[in-house]
N, C-alpha and C positions, 0 to 999 in steps of 0.2 A: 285854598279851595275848600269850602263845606262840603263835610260828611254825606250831602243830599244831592252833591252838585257833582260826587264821585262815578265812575262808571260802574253798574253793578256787575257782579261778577254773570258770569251765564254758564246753562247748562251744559255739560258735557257730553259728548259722543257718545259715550255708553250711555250716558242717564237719558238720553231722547231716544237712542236705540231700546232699551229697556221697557219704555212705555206700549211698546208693540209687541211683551210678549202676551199679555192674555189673547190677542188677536191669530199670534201664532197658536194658541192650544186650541182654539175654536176650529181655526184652519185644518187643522192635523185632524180633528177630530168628526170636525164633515166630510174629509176627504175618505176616511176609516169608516164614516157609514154610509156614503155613497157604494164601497167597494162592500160594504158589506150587503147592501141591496140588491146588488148585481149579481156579487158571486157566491151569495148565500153561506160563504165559509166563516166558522165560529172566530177563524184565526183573527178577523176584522174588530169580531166585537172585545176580543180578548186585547185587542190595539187599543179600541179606545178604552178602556180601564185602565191602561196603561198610560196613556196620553193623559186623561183626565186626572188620576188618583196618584203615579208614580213620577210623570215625565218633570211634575212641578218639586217634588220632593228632591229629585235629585238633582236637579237643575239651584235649588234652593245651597242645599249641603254642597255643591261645588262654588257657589256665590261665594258661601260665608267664609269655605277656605279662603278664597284669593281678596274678600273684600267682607271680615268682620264684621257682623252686626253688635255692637258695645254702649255701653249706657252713655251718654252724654246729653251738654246743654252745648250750643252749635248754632252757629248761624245758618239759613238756606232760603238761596244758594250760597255757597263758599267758594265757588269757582273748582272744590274740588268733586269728585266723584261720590255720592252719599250711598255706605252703603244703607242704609234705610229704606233709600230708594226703590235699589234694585230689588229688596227683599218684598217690598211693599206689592210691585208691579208682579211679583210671582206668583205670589198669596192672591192677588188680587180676582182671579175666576171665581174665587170660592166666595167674595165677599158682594161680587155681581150675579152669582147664581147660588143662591143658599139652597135651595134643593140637593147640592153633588155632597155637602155635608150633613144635609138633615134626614140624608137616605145613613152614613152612616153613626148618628147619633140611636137608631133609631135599633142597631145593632149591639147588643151588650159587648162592652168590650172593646168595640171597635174603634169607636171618636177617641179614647184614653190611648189606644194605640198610635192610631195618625197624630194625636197631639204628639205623643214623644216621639216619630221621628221627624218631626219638624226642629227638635229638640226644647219641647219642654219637660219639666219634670211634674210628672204626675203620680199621683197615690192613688189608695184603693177606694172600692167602695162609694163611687159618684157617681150624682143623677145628674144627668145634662136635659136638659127642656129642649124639644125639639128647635126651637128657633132659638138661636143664640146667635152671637157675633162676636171671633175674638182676629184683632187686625194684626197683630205681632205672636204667633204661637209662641218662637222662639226666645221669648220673654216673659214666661208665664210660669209659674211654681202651685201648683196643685198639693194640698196637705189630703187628709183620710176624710171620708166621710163629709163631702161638699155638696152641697146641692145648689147648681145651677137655676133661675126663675128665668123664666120664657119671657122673650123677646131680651134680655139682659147682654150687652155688650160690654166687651174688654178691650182696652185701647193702652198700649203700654206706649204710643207717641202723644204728641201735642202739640200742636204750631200756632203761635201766636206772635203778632205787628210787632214790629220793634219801628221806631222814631224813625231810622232814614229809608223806609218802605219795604225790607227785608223782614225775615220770618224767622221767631227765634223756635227751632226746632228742641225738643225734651222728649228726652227716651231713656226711659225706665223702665225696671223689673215690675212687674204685677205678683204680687205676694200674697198666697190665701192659704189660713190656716188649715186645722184640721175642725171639723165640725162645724163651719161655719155655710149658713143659710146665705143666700142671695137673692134678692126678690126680685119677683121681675118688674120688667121696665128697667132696670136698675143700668147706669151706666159707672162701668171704674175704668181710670184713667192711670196715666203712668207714675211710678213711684208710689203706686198704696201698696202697703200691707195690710193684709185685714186679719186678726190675733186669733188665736184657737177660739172656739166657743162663743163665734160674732155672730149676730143676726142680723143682716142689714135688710130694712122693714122697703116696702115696693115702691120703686119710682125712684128711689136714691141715686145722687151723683156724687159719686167720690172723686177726686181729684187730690195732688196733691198737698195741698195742705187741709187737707181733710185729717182732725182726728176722731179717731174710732178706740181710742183708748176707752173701758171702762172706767 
């Protein structure tokens, strides 16, 4: 029997359960301002900040214990439970409603915040452009002195065809120096570093076999 002729594997319980939670935060979070319509009490609006800004985080950090987010190259579907997936689907409100993060990019302090407890590691001293896009926090290393270019997205996965109609899935770290510029438009993709003292000029796609060596 050919490789093409094989059954593919399918998705898992959890992985089609998963796809329904951004639907669940929206749900929660109509329900919290209906009630807060009604009964005018702050307790409501103080829910949805909760729902919207914490319920994903923690929901995220209980994932990663039971189902690792780790660097690999991977088939998908693999018949097993990805956790990419789950992580992807959690993150996912933010990246269909950039408003709930560009309220707070817009706060000193703040965005450097929520990136690390998504768990990335960030440094001091950076500018973030109000529109940005990054799809994997949890895969992200921030050096000193970074300046982010508007509308510039960060993508620490990649999915691309493989021969028997499956999807070779690649997840990597995103790695940025200290002092390095980002232009906007700019898109970096999984497995770049980019070295202290880089300036990557606007509209740039990095990927990985991108070199940015001087």
């Amino acid at each position: 029997m050919s490789s093409t002729d094989r059954k593919k594997p399918q998705a898992t319980l959890l992985g089609k359960l998963m796809v329904f939670y951004p639907a669940l935060i929206i749900f929660l979070t109509l329900f919290e301002f209906i009630h807060l319509i009604i009964t005018q009490n702050i307790y409501h609006f103080f829910m949805i900040i909760f729902i919207l800004y914490f319920l994903p985080v923690i929901t995220f950090r209980i994932h990663n214990l039971l189902f690792p987010l780790i660097e690999e190259n991977t088939i998908f579907p693999s018949g097993k439970y990805p956790a990419w997936w789950g992580s992807l689907y959690i993150q996912r409100i933010y990246l269909s409603i950039p408003l709930l993060e560009n309220i707070l990019r817009m706060l000193p302090g703040f965005y450097s915040f929520w990136l690390r407890l998504w768990g990335s590691k960030v440094g001091k001293n950076i500018f973030y452009a109000t529109q940005m896009e990054i799809s994997d926090r949890s895969l992200l290393e921030i050096g000193d002195f970074v300046i982010f270019g508007n509308q510039s997205g960060y993508y620490s996965h990649i999915l691309s065809p493989t021969k028997d109609g499956r999807m070779l899935l690649m997840i990597k770290k995103i790695t940025i120096g200290n002092n390095v510029f980002i232009g906007a438009w700019s898109t970096v993709g999984p497995g770049i570093s980019i070295p202290d003292n880089t300036k990557i000029p606007l509209k740039s796609n990095l990927y990985h076999q991108t070199d940015l060596r001087s």
